[in-house]
N, C-alpha and C positions, 0 to 999 in steps of 0.2 A: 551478658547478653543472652537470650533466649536462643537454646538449640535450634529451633525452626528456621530464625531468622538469620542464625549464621549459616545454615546450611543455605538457604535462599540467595545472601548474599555471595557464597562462594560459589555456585552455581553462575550467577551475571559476572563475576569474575571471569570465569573458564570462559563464557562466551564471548566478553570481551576480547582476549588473550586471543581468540583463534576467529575474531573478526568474524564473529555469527549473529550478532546484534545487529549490524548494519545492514540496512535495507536500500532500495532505490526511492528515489523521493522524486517524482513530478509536480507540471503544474495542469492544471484545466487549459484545453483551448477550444475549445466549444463545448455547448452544452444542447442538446434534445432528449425529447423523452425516452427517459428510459436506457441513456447512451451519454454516452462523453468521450471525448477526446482530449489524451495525456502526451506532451510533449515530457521529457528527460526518464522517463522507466526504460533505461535503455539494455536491461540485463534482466526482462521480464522472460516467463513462459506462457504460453497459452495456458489459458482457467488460471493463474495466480489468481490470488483475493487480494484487492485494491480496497485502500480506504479515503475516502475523498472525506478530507476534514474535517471525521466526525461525525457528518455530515448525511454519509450515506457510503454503502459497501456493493463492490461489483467483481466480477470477473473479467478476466482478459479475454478477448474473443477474433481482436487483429490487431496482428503486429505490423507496422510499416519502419519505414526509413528514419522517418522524425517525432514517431506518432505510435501511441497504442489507442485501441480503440476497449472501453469497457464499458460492460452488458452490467445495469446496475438490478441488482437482485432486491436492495431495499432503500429507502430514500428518508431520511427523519427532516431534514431540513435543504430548502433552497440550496440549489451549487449552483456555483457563481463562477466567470472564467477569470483564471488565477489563483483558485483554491487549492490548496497543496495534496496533492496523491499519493498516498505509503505504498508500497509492496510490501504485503504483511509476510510474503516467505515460505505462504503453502496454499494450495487448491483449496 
């Protein structure tokens, strides 16, 4: 196997092992311009980067009870409520 790829490989190793690869995963529950609302991001920080499926990428800008609230900085495709929301894990 190719030195790069094993070193690649043993790196998402180590991440796995020490639980660094997992993220918070939401869903959409409303959608306005420019704005959405994520129910299940419930271990977010303000300004995390959000990826709504793909779809388009935002920042966290309020946190609530059942709810985050994200400022979307760029949009390629339609979000739809029920589209799945990543915590990518950095500002």
């Amino acid at each position: 196997m190719n030195e790069n790829i094993e070193k690649k490989v043993e790196k998402v190793k180590e991440k796995i092992e020490k639980n660094e690869n997992i993220y918070s995963v939401g869903h959409v529950i409303n959608v306005a311009p420019y704005i959405v609302e994520v129910s299940g991001l419930n271990d977010v920080s303000f300004y995390e980067s959000i990826n709504i499926a793909n779809k388009a990428r935002g920042y966290v800008f309020g946190i609530y009870y059942n709810k985050v609230v994200v400022a979307l900085a760029s949009i390629e495709e339609k979000i739809e409520i029920g589209d799945e929301a990543v915590a990518e894990g950095h500002e």
